[in-house]
C-alpha positions as a printed Julia matrix, in Angstrom:
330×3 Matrix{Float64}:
  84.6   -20.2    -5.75
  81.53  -19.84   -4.31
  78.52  -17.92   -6.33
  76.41  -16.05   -3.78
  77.51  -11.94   -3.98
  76.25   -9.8    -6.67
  78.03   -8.28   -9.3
  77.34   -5.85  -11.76
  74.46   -6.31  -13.81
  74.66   -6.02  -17.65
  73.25   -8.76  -20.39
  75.26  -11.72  -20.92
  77.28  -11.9   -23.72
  75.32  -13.52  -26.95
  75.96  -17.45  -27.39
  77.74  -17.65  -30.9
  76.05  -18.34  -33.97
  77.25  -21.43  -34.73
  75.68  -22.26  -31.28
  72.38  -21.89  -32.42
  71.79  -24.85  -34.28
  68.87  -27.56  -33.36
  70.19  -30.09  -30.4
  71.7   -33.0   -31.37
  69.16  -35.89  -32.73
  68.08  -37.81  -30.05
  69.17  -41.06  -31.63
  72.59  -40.77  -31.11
  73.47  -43.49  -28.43
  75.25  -41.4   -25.49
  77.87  -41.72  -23.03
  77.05  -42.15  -19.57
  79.43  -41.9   -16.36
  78.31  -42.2   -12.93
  80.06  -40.52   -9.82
  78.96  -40.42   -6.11
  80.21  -37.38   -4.16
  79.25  -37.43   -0.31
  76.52  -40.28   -1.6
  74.9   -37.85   -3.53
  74.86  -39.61   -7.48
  75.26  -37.92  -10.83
  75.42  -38.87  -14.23
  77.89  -37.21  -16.94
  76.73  -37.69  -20.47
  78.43  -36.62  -23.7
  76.85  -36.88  -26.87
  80.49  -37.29  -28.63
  83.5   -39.24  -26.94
  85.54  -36.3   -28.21
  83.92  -34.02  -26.27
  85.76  -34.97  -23.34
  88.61  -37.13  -22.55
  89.03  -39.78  -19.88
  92.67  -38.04  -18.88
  90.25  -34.65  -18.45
  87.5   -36.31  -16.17
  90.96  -38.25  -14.09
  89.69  -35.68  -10.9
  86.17  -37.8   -10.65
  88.11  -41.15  -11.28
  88.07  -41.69   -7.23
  84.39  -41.29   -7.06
  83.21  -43.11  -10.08
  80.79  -46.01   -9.36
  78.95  -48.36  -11.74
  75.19  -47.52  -13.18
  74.36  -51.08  -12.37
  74.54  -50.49   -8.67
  72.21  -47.0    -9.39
  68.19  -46.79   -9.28
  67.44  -43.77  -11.21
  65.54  -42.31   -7.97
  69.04  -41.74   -6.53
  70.3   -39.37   -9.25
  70.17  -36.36   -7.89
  70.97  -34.41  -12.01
  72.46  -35.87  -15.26
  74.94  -33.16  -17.06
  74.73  -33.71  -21.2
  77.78  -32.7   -22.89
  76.55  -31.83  -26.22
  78.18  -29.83  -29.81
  75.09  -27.37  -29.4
  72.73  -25.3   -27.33
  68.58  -25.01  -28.46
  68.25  -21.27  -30.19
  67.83  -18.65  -27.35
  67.38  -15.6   -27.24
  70.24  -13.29  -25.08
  69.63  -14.35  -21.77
  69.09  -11.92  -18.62
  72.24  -11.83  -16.28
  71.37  -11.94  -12.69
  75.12  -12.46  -10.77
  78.79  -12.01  -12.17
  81.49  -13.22   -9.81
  85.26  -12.13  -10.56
  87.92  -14.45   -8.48
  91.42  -14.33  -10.06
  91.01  -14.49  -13.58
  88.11  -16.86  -13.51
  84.36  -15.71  -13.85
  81.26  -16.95  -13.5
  77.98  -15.22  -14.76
  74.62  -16.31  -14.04
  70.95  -15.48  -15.37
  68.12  -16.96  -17.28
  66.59  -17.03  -20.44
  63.24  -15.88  -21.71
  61.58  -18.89  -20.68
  62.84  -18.48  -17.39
  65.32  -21.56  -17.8
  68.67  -20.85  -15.72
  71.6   -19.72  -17.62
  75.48  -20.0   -17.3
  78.94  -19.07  -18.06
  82.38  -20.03  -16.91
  85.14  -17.8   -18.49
  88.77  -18.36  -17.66
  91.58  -15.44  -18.53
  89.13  -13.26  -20.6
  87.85  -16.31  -22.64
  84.34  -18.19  -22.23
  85.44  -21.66  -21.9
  81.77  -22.93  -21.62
  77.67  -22.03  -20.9
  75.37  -24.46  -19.64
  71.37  -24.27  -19.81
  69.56  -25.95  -16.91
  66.25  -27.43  -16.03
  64.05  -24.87  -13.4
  64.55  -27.56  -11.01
  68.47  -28.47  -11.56
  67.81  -32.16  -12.12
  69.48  -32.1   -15.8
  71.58  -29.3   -17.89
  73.21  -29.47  -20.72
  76.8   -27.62  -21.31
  79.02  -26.46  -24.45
  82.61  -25.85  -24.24
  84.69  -23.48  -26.51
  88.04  -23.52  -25.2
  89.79  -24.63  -21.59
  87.01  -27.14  -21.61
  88.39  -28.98  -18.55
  88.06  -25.9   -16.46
  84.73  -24.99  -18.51
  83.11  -28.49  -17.65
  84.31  -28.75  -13.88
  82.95  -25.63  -12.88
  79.68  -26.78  -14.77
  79.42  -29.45  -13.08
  80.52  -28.01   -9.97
  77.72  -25.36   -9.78
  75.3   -27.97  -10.77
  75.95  -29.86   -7.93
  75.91  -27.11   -5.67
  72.58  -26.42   -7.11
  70.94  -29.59   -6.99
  71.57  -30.41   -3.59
  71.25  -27.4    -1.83
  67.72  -28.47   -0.44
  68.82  -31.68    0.59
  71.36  -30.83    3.93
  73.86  -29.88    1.9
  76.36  -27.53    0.76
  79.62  -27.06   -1.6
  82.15  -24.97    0.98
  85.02  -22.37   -0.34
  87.58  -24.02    2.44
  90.69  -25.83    2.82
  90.3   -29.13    5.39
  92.15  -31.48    7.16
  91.63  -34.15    9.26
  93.39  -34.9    12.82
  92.27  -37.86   15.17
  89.48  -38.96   13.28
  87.77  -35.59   12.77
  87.7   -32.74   10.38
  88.76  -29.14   10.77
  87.75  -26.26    8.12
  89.6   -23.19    7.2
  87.55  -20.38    5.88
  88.65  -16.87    4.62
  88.55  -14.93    1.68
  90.67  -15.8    -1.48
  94.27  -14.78   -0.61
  93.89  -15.38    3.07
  95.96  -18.23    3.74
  93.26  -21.29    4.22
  96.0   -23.55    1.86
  98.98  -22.16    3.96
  97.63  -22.8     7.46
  96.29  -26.42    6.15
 100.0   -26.81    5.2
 101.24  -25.87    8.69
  99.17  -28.27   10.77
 100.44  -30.93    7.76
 103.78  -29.76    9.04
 103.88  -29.58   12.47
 100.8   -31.55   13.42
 101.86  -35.08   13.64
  99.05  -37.39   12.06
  97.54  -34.63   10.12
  95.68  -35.13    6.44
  94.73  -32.82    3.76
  91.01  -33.86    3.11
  90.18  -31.06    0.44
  91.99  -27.43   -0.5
  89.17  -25.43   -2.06
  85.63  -27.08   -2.44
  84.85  -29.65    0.13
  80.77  -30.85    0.5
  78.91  -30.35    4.12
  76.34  -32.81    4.94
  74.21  -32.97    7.69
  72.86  -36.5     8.37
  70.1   -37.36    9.84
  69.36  -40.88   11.88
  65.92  -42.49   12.5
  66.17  -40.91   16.12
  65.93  -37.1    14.93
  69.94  -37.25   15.72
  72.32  -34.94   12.96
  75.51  -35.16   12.43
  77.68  -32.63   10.49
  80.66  -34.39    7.76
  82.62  -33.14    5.51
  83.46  -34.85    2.1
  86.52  -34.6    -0.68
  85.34  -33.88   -3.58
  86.42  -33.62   -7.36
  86.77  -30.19   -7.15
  90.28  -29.01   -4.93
  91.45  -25.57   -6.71
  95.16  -25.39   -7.11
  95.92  -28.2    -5.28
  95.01  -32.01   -6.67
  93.41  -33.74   -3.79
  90.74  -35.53   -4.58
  90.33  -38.24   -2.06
  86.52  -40.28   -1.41
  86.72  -39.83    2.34
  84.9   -38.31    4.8
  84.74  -36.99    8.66
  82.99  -35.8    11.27
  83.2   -32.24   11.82
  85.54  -31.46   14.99
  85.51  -27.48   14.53
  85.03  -24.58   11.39
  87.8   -21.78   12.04
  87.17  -18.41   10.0
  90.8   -17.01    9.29
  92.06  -13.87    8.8
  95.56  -12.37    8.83
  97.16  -10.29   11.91
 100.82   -9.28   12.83
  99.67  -11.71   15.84
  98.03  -15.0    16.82
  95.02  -15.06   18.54
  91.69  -17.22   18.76
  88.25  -17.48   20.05
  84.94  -18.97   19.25
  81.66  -17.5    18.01
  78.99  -16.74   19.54
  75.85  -18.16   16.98
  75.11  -15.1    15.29
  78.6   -14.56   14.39
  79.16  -18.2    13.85
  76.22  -18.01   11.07
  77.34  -14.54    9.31
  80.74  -16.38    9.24
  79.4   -19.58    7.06
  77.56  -17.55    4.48
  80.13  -16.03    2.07
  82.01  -19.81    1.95
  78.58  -21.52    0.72
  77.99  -21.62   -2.8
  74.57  -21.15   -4.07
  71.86  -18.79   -5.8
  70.62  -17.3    -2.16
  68.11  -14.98   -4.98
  66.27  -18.46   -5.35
  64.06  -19.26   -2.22
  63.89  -22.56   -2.24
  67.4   -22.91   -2.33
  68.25  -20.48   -0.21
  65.61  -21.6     2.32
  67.75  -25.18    2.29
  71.19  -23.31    2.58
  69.59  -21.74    5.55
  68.5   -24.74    7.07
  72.1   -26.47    6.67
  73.56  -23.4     8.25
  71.65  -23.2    10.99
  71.84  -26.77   11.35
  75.38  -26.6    11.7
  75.78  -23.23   13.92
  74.14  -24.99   16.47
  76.04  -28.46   16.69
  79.66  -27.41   15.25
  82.06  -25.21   17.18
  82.71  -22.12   14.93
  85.83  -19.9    15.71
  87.98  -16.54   14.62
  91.86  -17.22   14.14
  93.32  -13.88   13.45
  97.22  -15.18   12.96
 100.45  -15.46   11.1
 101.44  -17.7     8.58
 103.81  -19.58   11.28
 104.01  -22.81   13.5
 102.46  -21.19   16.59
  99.15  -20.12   14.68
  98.73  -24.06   13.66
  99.61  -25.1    17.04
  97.1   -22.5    18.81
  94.6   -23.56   17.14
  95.05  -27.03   17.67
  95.43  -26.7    20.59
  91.79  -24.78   20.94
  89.56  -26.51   18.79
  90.59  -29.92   18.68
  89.59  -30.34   22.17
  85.96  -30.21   22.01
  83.85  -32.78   21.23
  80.72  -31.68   19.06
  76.85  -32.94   18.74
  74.24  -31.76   16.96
């Protein structure tokens, strides 16, 4: 779900009394887990093995790695699951983002620290209070806390890397002859249903991700980028959560029509197509200067194109058939 439109504006709901109780003593020995998602490391802590399970966390079990083979320069945030948030007073909201039943409100505190909360089916399932600079946050949960602590970490991530070539897409993706193609649209547009018919009728097709996938563009000692796409721990309704990754063969912006038909963007178009589908806080300009970079990055080295189509075999095959043929450079 990615967090970059504006919503209404109106305070954030109060954090709960029996919130507002000092942070746990320092003393306690913690939990650590590390996890590596398109090479980028970070560290899960919980203050309290209950607060979590290992069955809950089974999503991040393919991308787990071991803290001996870390250097603490690599981590790019640790995440503290903790009984308690410091005293506050009611933070400022700044975005609220509605997408089927699920919500996500963000704004800051008096200090100026960033605030959020993830609510699922009119409940808050969790709020998280960050560092200025998204290196470390720590989170709460109330109820749904799986949901409440993916989409904390989720955001965090998106957050903390968004100045370093990278980005968290809304997209579903699969992979044909050793590349990557992305499907973009709006919820409800059919990005899952067209992934499922090139899984159908595309021999040798692979679902790589089927709602958050992570962008990198890579850069070798010869000034030379290349644009790849990671799975991730985070897939929507679907569980795929596979540590792979590809080049980028093509980005296709859906949308639905009583007909098929294709063609690729021209840049400007191919840029105001990549926006809504990159999560981020585009109000902070730093991060939103690295979004921009990554975006513009990737308009100029990855074929972008408009399917308008039905939900049938000859949409998947047309579009095959279009933008699997070009090779791409950066």
């Amino acid at each position: 779900m990615p967090m970059n439109q504006m919503g209404p504006i109106s305070p954030i709901s109060p954090i709960s009394p029996i919130s507002l109780i000092s942070p746990i003593s320092p003393i306690i020995t913690m939990t650590e887990r590390y996890y590596k998602v398109a090479a980028h490391v970070f560290v899960l802590q919980t203050d309290d093995d209950s607060l979590i399970t290992s069955d809950e966390l089974s999503q991040y079990a393919p991308f787990a790695i071991d803290a001996s083979d870390v250097a603490a320069a690599d981590v790019v945030f640790r995440l503290r699951l903790t009984n308690s948030l410091p005293p506050m007073d009611k933070p400022t909201e700044e975005l609220r983002q509605d997408d089927e039943g699920q919500q996500i409100i963000a704004g800051h505190t008096s200090d100026g620290l960033p605030f959020f909360e993830f609510w699922l089916g009119g409940q808050r399932s969790s709020a998280m209070l960050a560092s200025p600079n998204y290196k470390e946050a720590i989170v709460v949960t109330e109820c749904h806390r799986q949901f409440g602590v993916n989409n904390a970490v989720m955001v965090m991530y998106a957050l903390a890397t968004a100045k370093l070539q990278t980005a968290l897409f809304h997209s579903s993706v699969v992979s044909h002859g050793g590349r990557a193609f992305m499907f973009l649209g709006k919820s409800g547009t059919g990005k899952s249903t067209h992934s499922s018919l090139w899984l159908k009728y595309i021999d040798g097709t692979r679902l790589v991700n089927d709602d958050n996938p992570v962008v990198r563009v890579l850069t070798d000692s010869n000034r030379q980028y290349e644009a790849r796409v990671y799975g991730s721990p985070w897939s929507g309704k679907t569980p795929c959560y596979r540590n792979v990754s590809y080049p980028i063969g093509a980005i296709v912006q859906l949308s639905q029509a009583p007909y098929n038909k294709i063609r690729r963007l021209r840049p400007l178009e191919a840029y105001a197509s990549l926006v809504p589908s990159i999560s981020g806080k585009r109000w902070d300009r730093q991060l939103a200067d690295g979004l921009h970079q990554t975006e513009e990055l990737l308009v100029g080295g990855v074929p972008v194109w408009h399917l308008e189509c039905l939900p049938d075999e000859a949409a998947a095959r047309l579009c095959q058939e279009n933008v699997d043929s070009i090779s791409t450079e950066i």
